[in-house]
PDB file with SEQRES, HELIX, SHEET and CRYST1 records, atoms N, CA, C and O in Angstrom:
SEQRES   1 A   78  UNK UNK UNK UNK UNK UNK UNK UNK UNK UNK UNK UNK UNK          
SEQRES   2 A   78  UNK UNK UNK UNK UNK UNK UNK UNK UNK UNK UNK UNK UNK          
SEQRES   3 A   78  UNK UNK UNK UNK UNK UNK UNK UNK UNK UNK UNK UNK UNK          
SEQRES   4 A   78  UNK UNK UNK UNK UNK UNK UNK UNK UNK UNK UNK UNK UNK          
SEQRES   5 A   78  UNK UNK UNK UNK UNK UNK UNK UNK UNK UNK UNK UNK UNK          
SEQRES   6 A   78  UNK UNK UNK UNK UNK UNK UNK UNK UNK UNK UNK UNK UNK          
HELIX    1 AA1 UNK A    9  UNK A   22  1                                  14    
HELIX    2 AA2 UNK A   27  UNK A   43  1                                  17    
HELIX    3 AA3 UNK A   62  UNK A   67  5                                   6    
CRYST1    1.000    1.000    1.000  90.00  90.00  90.00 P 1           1          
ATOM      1  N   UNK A   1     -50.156-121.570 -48.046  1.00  0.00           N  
ATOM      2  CA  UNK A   1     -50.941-121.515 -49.242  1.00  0.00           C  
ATOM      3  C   UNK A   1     -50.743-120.140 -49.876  1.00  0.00           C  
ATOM      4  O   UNK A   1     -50.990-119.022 -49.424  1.00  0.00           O  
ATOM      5  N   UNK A   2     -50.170-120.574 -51.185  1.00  0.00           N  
ATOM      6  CA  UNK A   2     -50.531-118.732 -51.902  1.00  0.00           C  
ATOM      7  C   UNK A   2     -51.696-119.208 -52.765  1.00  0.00           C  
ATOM      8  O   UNK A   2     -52.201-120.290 -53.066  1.00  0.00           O  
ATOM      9  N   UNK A   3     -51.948-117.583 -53.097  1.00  0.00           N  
ATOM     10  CA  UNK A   3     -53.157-117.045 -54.449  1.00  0.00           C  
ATOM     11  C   UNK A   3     -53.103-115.606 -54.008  1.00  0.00           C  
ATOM     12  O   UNK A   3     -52.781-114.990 -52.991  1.00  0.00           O  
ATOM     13  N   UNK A   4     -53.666-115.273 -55.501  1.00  0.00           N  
ATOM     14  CA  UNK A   4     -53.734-113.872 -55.836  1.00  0.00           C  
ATOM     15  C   UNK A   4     -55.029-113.248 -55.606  1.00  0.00           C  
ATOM     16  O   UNK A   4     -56.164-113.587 -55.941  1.00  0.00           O  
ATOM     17  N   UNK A   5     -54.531-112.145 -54.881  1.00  0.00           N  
ATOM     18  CA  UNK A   5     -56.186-111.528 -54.031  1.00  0.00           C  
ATOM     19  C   UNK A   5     -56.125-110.010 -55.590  1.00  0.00           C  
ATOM     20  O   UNK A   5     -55.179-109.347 -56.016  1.00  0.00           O  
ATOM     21  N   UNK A   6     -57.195-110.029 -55.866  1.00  0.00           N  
ATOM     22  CA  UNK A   6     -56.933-108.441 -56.366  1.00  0.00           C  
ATOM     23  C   UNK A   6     -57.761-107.482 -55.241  1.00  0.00           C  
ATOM     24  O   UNK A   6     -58.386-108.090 -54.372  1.00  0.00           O  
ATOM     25  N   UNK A   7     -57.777-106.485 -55.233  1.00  0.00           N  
ATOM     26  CA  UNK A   7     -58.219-104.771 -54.727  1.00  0.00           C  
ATOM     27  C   UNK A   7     -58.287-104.041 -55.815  1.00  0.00           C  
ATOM     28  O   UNK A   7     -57.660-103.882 -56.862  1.00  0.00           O  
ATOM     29  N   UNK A   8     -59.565-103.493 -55.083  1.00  0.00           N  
ATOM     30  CA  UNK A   8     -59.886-102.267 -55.777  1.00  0.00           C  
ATOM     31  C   UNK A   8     -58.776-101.071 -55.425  1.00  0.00           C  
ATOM     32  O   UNK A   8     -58.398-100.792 -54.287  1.00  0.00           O  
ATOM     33  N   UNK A   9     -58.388-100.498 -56.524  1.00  0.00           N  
ATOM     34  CA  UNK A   9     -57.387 -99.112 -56.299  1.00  0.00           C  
ATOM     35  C   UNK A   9     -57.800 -98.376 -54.733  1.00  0.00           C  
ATOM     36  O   UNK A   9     -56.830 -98.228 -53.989  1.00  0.00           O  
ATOM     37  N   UNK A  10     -58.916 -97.995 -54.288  1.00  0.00           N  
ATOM     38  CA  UNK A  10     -58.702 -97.361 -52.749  1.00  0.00           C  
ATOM     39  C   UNK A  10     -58.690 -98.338 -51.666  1.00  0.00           C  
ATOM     40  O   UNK A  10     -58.281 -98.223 -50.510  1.00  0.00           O  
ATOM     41  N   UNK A  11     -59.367 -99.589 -52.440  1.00  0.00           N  
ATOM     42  CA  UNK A  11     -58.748-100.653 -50.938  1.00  0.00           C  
ATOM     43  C   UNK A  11     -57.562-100.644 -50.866  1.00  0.00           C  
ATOM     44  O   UNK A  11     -57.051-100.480 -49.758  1.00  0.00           O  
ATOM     45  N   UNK A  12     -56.486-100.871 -52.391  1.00  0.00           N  
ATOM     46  CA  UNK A  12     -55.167-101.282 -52.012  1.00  0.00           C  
ATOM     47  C   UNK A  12     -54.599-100.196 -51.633  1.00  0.00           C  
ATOM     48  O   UNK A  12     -53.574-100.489 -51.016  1.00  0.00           O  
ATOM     49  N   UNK A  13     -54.816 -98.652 -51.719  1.00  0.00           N  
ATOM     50  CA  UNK A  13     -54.444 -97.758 -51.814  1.00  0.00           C  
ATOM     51  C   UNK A  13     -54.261 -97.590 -50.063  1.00  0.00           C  
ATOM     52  O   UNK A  13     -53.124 -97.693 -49.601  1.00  0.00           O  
ATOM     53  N   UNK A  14     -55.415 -97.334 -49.155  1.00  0.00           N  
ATOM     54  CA  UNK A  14     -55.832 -97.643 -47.849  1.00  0.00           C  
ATOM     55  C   UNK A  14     -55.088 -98.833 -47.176  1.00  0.00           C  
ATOM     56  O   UNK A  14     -54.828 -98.846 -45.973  1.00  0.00           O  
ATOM     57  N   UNK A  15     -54.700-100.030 -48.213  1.00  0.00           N  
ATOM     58  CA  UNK A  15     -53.707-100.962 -47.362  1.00  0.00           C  
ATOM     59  C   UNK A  15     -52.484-100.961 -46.861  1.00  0.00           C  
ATOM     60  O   UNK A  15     -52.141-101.383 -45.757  1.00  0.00           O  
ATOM     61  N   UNK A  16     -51.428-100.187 -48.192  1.00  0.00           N  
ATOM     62  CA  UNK A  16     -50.439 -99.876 -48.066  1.00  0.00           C  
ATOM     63  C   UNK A  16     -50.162 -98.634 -47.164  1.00  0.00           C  
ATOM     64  O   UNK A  16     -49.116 -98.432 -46.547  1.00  0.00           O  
ATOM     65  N   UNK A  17     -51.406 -97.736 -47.190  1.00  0.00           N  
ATOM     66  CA  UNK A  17     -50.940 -96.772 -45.567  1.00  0.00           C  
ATOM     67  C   UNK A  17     -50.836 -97.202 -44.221  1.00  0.00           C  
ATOM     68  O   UNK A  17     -50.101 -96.808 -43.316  1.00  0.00           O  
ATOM     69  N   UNK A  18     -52.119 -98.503 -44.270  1.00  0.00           N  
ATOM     70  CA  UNK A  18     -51.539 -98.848 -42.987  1.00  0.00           C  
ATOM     71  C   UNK A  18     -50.616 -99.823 -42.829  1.00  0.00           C  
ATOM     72  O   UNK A  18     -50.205 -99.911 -41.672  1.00  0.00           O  
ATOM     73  N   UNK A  19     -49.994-100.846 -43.872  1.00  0.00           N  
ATOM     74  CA  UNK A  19     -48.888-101.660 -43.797  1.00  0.00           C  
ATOM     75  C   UNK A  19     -47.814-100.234 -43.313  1.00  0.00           C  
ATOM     76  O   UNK A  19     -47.429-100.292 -42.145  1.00  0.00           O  
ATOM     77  N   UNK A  20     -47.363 -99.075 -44.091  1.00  0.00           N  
ATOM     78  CA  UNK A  20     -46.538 -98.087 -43.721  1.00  0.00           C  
ATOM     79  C   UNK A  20     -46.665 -97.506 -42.590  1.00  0.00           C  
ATOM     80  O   UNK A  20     -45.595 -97.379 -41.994  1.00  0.00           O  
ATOM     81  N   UNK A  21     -47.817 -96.995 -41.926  1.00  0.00           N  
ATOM     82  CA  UNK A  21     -48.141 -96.795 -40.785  1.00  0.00           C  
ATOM     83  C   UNK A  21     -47.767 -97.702 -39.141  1.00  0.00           C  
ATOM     84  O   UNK A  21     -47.219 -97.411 -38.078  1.00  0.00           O  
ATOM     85  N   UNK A  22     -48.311 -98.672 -39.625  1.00  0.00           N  
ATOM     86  CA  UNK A  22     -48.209-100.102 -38.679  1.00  0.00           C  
ATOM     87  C   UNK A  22     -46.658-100.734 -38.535  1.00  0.00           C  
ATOM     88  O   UNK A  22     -46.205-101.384 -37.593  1.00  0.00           O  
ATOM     89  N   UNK A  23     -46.067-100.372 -39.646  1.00  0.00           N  
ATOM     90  CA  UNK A  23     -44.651-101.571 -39.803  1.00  0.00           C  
ATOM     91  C   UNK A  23     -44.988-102.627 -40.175  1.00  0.00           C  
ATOM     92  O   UNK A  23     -43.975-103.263 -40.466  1.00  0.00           O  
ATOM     93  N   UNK A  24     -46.047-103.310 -40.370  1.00  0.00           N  
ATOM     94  CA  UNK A  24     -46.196-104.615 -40.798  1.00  0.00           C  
ATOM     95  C   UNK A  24     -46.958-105.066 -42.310  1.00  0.00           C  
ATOM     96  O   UNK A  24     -48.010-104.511 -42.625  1.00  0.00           O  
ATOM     97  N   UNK A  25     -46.449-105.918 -43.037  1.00  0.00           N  
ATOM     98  CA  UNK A  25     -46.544-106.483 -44.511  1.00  0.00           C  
ATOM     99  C   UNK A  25     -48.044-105.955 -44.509  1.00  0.00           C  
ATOM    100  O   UNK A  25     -48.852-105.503 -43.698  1.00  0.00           O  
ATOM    101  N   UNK A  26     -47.973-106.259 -45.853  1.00  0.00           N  
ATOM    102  CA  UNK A  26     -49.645-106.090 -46.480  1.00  0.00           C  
ATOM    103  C   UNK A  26     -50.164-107.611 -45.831  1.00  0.00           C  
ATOM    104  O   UNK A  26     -51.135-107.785 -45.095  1.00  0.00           O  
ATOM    105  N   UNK A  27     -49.060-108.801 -46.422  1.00  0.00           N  
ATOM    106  CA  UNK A  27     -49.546-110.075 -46.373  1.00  0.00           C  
ATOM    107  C   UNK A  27     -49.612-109.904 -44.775  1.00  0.00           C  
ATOM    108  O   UNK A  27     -50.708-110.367 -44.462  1.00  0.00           O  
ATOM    109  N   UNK A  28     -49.099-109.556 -43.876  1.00  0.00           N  
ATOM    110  CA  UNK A  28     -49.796-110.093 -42.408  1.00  0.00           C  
ATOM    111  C   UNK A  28     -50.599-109.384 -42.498  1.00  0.00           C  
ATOM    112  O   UNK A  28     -51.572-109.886 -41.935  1.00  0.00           O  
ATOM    113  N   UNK A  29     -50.939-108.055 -43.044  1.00  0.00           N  
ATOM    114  CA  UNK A  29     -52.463-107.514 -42.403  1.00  0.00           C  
ATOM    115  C   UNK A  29     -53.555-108.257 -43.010  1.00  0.00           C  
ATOM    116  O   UNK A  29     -54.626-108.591 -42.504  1.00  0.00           O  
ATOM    117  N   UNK A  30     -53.090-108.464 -44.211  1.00  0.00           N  
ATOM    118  CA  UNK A  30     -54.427-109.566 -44.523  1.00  0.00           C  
ATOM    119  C   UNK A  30     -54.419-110.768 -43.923  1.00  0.00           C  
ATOM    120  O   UNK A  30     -55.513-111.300 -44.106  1.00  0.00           O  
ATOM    121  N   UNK A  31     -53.885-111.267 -43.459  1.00  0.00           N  
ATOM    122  CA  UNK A  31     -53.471-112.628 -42.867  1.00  0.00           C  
ATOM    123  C   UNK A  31     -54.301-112.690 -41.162  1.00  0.00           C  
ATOM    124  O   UNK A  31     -54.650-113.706 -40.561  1.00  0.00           O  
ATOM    125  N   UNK A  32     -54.446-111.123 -40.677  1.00  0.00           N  
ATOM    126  CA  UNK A  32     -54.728-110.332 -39.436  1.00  0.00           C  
ATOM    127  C   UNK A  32     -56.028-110.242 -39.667  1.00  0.00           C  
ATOM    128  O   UNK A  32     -56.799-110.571 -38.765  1.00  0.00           O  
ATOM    129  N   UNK A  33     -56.590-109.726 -41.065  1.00  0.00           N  
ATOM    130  CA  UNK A  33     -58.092-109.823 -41.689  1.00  0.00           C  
ATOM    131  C   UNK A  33     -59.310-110.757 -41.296  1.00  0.00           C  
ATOM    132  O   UNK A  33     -60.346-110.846 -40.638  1.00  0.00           O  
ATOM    133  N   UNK A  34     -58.309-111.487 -42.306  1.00  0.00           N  
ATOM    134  CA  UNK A  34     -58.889-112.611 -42.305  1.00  0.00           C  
ATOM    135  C   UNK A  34     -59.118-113.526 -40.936  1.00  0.00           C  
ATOM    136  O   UNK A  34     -60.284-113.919 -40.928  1.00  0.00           O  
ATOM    137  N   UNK A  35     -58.511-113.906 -39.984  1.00  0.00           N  
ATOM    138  CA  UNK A  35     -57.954-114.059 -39.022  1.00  0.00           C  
ATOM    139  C   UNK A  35     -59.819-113.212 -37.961  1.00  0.00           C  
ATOM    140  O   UNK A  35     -60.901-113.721 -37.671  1.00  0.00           O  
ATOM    141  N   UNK A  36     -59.485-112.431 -37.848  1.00  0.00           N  
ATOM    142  CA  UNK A  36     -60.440-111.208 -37.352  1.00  0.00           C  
ATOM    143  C   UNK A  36     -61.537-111.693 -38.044  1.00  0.00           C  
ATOM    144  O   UNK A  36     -62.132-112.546 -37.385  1.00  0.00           O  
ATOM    145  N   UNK A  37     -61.924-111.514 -38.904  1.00  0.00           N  
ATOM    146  CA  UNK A  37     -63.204-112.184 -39.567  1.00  0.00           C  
ATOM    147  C   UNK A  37     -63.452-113.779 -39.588  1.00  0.00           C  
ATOM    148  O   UNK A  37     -64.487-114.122 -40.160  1.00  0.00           O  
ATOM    149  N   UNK A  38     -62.918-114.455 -39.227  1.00  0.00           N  
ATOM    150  CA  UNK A  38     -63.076-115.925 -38.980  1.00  0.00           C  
ATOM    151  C   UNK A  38     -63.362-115.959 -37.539  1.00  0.00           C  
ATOM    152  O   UNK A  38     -63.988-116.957 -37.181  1.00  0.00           O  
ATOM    153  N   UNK A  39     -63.004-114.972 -36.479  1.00  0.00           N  
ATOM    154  CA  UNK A  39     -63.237-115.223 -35.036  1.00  0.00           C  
ATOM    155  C   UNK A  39     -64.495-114.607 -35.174  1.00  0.00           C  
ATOM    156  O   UNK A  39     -65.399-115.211 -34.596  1.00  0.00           O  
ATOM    157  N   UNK A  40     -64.726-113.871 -35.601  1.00  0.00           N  
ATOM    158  CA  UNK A  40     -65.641-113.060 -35.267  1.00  0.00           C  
ATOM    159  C   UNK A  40     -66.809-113.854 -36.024  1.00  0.00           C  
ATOM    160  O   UNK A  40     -67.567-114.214 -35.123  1.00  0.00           O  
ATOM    161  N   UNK A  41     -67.202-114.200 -36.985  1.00  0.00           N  
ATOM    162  CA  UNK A  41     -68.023-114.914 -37.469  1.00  0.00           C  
ATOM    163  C   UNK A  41     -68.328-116.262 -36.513  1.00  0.00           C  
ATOM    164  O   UNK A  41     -69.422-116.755 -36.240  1.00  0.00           O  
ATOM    165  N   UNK A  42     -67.009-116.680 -36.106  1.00  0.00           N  
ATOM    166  CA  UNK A  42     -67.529-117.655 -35.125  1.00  0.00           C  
ATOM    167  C   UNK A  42     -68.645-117.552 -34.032  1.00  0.00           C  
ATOM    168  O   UNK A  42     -69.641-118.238 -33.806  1.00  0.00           O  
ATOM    169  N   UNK A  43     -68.060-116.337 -33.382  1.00  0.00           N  
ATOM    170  CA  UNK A  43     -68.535-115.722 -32.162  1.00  0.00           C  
ATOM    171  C   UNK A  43     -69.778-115.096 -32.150  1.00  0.00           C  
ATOM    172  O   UNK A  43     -70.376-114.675 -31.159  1.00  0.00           O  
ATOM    173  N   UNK A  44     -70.185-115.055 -33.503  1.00  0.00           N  
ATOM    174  CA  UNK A  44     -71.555-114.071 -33.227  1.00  0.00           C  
ATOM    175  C   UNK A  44     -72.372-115.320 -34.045  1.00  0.00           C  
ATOM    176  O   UNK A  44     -73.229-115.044 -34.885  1.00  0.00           O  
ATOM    177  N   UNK A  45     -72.056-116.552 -33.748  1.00  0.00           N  
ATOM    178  CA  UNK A  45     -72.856-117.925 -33.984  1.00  0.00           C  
ATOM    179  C   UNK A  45     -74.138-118.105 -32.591  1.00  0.00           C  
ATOM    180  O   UNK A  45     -73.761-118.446 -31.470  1.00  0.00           O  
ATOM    181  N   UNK A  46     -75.451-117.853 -32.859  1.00  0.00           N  
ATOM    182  CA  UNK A  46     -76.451-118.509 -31.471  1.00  0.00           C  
ATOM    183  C   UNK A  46     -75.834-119.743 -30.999  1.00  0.00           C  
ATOM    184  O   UNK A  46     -75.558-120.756 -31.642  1.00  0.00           O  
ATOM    185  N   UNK A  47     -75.674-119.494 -29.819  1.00  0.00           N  
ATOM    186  CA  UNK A  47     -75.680-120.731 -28.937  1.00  0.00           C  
ATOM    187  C   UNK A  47     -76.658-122.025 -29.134  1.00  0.00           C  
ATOM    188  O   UNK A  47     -77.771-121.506 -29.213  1.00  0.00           O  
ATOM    189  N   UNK A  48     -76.795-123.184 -29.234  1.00  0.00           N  
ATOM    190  CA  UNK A  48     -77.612-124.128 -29.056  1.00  0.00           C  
ATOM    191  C   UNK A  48     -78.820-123.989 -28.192  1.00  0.00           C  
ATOM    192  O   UNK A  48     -79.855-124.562 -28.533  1.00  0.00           O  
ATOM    193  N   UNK A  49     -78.771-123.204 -26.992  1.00  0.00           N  
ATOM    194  CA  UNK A  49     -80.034-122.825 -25.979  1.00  0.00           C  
ATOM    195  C   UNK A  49     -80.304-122.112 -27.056  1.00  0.00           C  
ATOM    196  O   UNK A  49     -80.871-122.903 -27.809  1.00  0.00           O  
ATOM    197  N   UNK A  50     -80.243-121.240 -27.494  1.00  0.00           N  
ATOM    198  CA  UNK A  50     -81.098-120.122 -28.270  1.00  0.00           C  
ATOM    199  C   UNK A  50     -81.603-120.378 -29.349  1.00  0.00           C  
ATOM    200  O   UNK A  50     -82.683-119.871 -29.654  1.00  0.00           O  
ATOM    201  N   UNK A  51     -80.873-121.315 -30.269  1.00  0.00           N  
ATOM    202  CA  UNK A  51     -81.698-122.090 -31.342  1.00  0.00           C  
ATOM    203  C   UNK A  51     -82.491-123.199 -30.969  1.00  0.00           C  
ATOM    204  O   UNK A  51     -82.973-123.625 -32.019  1.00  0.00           O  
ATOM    205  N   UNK A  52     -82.841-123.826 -30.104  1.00  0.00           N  
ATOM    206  CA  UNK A  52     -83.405-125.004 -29.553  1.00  0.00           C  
ATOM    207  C   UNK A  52     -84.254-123.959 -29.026  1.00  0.00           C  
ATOM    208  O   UNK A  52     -85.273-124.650 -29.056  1.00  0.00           O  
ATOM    209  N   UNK A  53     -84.709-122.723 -28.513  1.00  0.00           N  
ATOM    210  CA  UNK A  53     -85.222-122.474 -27.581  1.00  0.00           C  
ATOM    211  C   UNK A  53     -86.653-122.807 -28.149  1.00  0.00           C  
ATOM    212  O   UNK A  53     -86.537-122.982 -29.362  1.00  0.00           O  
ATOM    213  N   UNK A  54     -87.978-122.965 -27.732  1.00  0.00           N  
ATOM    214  CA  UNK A  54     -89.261-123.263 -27.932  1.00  0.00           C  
ATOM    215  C   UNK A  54     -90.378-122.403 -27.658  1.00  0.00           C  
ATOM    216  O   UNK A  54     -91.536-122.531 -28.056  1.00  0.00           O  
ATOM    217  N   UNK A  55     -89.844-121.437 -26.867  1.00  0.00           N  
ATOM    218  CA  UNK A  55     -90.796-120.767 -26.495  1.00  0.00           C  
ATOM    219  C   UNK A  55     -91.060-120.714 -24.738  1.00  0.00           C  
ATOM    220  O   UNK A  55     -90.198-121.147 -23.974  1.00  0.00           O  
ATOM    221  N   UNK A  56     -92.123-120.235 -24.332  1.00  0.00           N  
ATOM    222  CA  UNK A  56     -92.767-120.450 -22.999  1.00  0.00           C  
ATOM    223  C   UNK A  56     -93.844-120.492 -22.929  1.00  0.00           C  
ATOM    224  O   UNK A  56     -94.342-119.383 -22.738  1.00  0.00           O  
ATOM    225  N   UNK A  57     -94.764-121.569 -23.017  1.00  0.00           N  
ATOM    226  CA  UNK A  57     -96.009-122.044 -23.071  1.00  0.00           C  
ATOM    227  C   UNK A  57     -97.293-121.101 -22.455  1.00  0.00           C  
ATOM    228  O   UNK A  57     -98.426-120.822 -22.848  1.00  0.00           O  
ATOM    229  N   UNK A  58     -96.440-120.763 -21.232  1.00  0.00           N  
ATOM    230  CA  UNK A  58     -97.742-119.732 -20.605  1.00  0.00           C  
ATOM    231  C   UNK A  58     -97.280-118.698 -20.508  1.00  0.00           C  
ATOM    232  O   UNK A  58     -97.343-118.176 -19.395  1.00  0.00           O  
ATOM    233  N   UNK A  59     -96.666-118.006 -21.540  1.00  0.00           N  
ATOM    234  CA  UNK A  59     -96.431-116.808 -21.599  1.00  0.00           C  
ATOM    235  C   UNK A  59     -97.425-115.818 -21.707  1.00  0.00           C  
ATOM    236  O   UNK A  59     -98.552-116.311 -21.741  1.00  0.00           O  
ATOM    237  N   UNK A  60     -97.393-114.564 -21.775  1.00  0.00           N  
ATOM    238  CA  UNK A  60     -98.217-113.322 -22.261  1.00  0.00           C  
ATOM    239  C   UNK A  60     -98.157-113.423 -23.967  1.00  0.00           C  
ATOM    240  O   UNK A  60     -97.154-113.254 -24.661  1.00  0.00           O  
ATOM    241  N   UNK A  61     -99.238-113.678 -24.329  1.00  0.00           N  
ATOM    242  CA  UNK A  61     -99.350-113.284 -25.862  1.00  0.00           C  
ATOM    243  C   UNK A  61     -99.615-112.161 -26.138  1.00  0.00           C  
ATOM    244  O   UNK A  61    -100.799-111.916 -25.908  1.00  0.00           O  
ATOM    245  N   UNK A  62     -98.919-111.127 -26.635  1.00  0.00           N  
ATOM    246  CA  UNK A  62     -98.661-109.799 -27.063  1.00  0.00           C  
ATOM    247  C   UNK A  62     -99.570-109.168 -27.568  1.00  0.00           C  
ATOM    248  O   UNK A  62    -100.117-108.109 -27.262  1.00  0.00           O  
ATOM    249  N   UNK A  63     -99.748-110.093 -28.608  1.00  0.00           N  
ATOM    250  CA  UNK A  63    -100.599-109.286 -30.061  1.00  0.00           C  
ATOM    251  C   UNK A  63    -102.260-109.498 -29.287  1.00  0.00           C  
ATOM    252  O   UNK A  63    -103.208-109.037 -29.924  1.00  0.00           O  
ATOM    253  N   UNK A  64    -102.484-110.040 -28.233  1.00  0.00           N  
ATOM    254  CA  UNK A  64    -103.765-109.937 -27.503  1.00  0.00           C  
ATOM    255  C   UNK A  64    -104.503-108.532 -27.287  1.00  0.00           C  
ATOM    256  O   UNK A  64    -105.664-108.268 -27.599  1.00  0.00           O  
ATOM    257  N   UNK A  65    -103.579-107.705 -26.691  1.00  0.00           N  
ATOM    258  CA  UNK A  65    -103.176-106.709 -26.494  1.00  0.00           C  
ATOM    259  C   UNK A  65    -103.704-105.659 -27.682  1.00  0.00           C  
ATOM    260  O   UNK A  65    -104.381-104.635 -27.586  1.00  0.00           O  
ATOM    261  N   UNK A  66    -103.343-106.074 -28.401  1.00  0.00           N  
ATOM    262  CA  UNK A  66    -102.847-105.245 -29.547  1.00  0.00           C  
ATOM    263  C   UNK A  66    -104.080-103.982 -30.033  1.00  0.00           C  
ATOM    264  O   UNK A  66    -103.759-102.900 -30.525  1.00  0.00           O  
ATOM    265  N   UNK A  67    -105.496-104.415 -29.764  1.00  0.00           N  
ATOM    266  CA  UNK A  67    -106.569-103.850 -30.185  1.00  0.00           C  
ATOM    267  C   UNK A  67    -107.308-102.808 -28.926  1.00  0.00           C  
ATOM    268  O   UNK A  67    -108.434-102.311 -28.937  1.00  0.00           O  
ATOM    269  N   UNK A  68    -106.172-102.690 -27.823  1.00  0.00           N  
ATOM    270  CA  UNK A  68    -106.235-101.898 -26.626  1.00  0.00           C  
ATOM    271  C   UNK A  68    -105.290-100.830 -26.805  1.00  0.00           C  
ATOM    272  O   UNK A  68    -105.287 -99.850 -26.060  1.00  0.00           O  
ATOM    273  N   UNK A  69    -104.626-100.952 -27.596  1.00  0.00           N  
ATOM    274  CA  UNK A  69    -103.730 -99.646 -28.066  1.00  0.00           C  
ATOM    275  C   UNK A  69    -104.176 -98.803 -28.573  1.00  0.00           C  
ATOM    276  O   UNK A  69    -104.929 -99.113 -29.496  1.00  0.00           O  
ATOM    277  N   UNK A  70    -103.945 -96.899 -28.219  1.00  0.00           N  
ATOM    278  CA  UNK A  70    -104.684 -96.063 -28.835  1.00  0.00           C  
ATOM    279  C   UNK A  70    -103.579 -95.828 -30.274  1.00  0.00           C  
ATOM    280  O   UNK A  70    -102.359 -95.986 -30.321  1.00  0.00           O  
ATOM    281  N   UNK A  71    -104.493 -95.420 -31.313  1.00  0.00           N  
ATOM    282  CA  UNK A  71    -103.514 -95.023 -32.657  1.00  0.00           C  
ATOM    283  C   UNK A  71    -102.295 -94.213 -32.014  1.00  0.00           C  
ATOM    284  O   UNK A  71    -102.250 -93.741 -30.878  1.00  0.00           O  
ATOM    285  N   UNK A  72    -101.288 -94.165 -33.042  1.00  0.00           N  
ATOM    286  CA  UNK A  72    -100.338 -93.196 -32.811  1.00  0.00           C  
ATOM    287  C   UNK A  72    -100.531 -91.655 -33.408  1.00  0.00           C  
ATOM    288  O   UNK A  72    -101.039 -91.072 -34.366  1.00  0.00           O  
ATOM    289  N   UNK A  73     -99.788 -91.398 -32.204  1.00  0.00           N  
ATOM    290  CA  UNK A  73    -100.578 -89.264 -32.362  1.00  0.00           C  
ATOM    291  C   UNK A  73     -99.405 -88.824 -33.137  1.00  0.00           C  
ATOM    292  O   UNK A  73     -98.188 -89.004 -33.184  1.00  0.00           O  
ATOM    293  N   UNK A  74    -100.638 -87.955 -33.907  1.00  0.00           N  
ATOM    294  CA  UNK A  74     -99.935 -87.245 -35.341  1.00  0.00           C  
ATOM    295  C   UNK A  74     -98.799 -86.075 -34.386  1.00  0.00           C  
ATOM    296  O   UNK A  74     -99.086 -85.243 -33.525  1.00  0.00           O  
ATOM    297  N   UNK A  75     -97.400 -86.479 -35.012  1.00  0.00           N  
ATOM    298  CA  UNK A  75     -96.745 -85.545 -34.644  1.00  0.00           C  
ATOM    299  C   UNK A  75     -96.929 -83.760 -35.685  1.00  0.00           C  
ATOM    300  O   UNK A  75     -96.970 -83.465 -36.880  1.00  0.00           O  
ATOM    301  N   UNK A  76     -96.994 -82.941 -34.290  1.00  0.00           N  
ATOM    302  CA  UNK A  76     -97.742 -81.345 -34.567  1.00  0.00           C  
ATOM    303  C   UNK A  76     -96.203 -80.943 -35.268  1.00  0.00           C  
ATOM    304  O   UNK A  76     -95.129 -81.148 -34.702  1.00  0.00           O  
ATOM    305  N   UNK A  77     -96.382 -80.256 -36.782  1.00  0.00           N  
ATOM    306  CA  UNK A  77     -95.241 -79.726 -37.716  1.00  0.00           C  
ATOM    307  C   UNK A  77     -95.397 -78.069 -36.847  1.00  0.00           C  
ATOM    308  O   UNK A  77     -96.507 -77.539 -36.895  1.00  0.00           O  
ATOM    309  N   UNK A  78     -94.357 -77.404 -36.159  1.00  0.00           N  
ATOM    310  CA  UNK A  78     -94.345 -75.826 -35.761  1.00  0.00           C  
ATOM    311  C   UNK A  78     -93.828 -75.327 -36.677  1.00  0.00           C  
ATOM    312  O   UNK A  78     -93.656 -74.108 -36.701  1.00  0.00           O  
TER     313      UNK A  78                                                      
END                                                                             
């Protein structure tokens, strides 16, 4: 598949150092990009346990708590 990507002047500017740097095309580093950002978006998807999760019924409710806490102490300016 082609199409035309534009860049901003210091993105493209920043691309072509490392295509020169690297040895390799602009088009594989974007190709490498993209690539990298499609795994990675995958991967940082919740698992099904973690979206299904419900809770724990007899847990500790936190905010119970909450009115046993002393204020927070004014930090002293030297």
């Amino acid at each position: 598949m082609n199409f035309n990507l534009y860049l901003e002047n210091e993105l493209s500017q920043q691309l072509q150092a490392l295509s020169h740097s690297t040895d390799k095309s602009q088009n594989a580093l974007i190709r490498e990009a993209i690539q990298l950002l499609i795994t990675t978006k995958e991967q940082s998807q919740w698992s099904s346990t973690i979206l299904n999760f419900q809770g724990v019924s007899d847990g500790i409710i936190f905010e119970a708590y909450r009115k046993e806490l002393s204020p927070p102490r004014e930090d002293e300016v030297i």
